[in-house]
DRENMARVO-712221 format. One record per residue: x, z, y of N, C-alpha, C in turn. Coordinates in steps of 0.001 Angstrom, whole numbers, plus 500000, padded with zeros to 6 digits. Layout:
BEGIN
XZYXZYXZY
...
//
This chain:
BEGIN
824259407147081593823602406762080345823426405251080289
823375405048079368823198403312078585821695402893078938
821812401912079719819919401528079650819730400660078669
818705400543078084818693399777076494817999398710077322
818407397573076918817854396023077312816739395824076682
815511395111076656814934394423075694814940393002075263
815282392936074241815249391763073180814561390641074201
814891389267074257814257388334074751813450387718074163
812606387725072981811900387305072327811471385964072523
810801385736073741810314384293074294810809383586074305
812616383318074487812794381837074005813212381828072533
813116382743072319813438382468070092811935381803069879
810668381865070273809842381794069928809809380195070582
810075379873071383809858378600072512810966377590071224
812518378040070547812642377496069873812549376969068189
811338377496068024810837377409066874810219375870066358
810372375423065560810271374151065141808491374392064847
807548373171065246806574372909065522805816372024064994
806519370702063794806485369982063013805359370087062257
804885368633061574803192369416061024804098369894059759
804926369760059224805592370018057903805639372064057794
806388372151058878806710373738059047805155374076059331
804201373462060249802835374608059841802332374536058876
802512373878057851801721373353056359802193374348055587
803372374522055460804274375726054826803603376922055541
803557377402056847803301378538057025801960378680056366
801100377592056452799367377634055853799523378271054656
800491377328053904800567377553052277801131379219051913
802085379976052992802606381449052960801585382355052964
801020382008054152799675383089054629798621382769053972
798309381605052951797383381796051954797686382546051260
798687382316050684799388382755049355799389384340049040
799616384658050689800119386335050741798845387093050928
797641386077051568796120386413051328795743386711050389
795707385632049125795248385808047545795983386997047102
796815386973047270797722388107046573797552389500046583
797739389840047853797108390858048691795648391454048443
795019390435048215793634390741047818793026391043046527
794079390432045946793773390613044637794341392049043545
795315392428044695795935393437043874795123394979043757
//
């Protein structure tokens, strides 16, 4: 039988851009999807 690997997750995450630009955007997503969410 096939042993199933697991996904390496940790360095996709290690190369994720860190910039104050990209967390400002994520701020502005997860507000956004807050209000929204809440409101519906």
């Amino acid at each position: 039988m096939e042993q199933i690997t697991k996904p390496h997750c940790g360095a996709r995450l290690d190369r994720l851009p860190d910039c104050r630009w990209h967390s400002s955007m994520f701020a502005v997503v997860a507000f956004g999807l807050l209000v929204c969410w809440s409101n519906a």
